[in-house]
N, C-alpha and C positions, 0 to 999 in steps of 0.2 A: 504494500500500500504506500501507494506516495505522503497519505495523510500519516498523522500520528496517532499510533494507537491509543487507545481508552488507557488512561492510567488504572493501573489496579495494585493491589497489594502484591508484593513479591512472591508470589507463589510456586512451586517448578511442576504443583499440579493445579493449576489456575488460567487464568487466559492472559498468557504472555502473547507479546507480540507476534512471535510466532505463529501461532496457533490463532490469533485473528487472522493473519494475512491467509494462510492454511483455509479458515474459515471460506475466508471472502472468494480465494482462489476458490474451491466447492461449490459456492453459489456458482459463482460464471461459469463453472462447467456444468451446470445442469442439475446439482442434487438438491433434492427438497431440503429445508434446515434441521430437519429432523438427524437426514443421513449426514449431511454437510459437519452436523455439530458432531456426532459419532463419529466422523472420519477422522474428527481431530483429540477424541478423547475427552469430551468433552459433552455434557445434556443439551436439547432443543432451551429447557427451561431456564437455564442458566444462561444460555446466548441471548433471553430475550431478558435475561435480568443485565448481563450487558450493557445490549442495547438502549434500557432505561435508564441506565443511569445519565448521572447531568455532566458526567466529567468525558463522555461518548460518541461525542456529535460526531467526530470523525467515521468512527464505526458504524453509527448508525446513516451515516451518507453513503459509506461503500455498500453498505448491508440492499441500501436502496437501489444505487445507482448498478450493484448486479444482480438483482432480479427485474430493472425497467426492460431488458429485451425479452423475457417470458413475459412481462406481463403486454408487451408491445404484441408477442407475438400468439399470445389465447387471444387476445380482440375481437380477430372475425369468430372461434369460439364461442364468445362468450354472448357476441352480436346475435349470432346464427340462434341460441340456446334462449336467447330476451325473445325475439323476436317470433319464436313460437312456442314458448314456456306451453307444456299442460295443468291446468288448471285442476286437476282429477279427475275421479271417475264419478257416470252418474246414471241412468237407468233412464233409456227411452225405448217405451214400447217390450219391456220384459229383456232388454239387451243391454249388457255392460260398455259402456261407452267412455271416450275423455273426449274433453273439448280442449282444443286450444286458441290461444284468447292473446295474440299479442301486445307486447306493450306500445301505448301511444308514440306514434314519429318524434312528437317535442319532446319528451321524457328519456327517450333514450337518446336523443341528442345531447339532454344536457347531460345524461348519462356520462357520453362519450366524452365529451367540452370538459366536465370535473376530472377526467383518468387524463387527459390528455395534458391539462394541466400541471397536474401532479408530479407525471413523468416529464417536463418542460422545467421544471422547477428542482428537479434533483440534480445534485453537482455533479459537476467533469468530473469521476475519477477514475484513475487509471492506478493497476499493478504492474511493481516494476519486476 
């Protein structure tokens, strides 16, 4: 990470720098934080106790800025999934049915306008 990791207490079974950059590296390559944080030795729960803290911002910028290309890239996903959501099952005529009921054009506009946001607003960072 070019940023500076979260200060933490000196621990050698803790989250040393190492093992954020390790972290971060795992997101960008594709693992959920679950596997990500296992791959370094490390809980899901404790990465996002991490991430909360206030001495973290770094960390929590890298944390963001490598998952914006999954979340860039479920979009049409996630679009496709809004867009004809079933609503459940309901009985016409003695027959098990689902209806589906998409959500309104403006709605999932702004939908989109807020994510788009979001990831616009997350910082350049790069691992060296």
């Amino acid at each position: 990470m070019d940023k500076t990791p979260a200060p933490r207490r000196a621990r050698h079974d803790g989250w040393t720098p190492a093992r954020q950059h390790d972290f971060i590296r795992a997101l960008i390559d594709g693992h959920s934080i679950l596997r990500a944080a296992a791959m370094v030795g490390m809980s899901a729960r404790s990465a996002y106790g991490l991430r909360g803290h206030p001495a973290a911002a770094d960390f929590r910028a890298a944390w963001d800025a490598a998952l914006a290309p999954a979340f860039v890239a479920a979009g049409p996903d996630l679009i496709d999934t809004a867009l004809a959501r079933e609503t459940g099952p309901y009985r016409l005529d003695g027959l098990a049915c689902t209806r589906a009921r998409p959500i309104p054009a403006a709605r999932l506009m702004a939908m989109i306008d807020r994510a788009a946001a979001k990831v616009e607003k997350m910082p350049k960072t790069r691992l060296s």
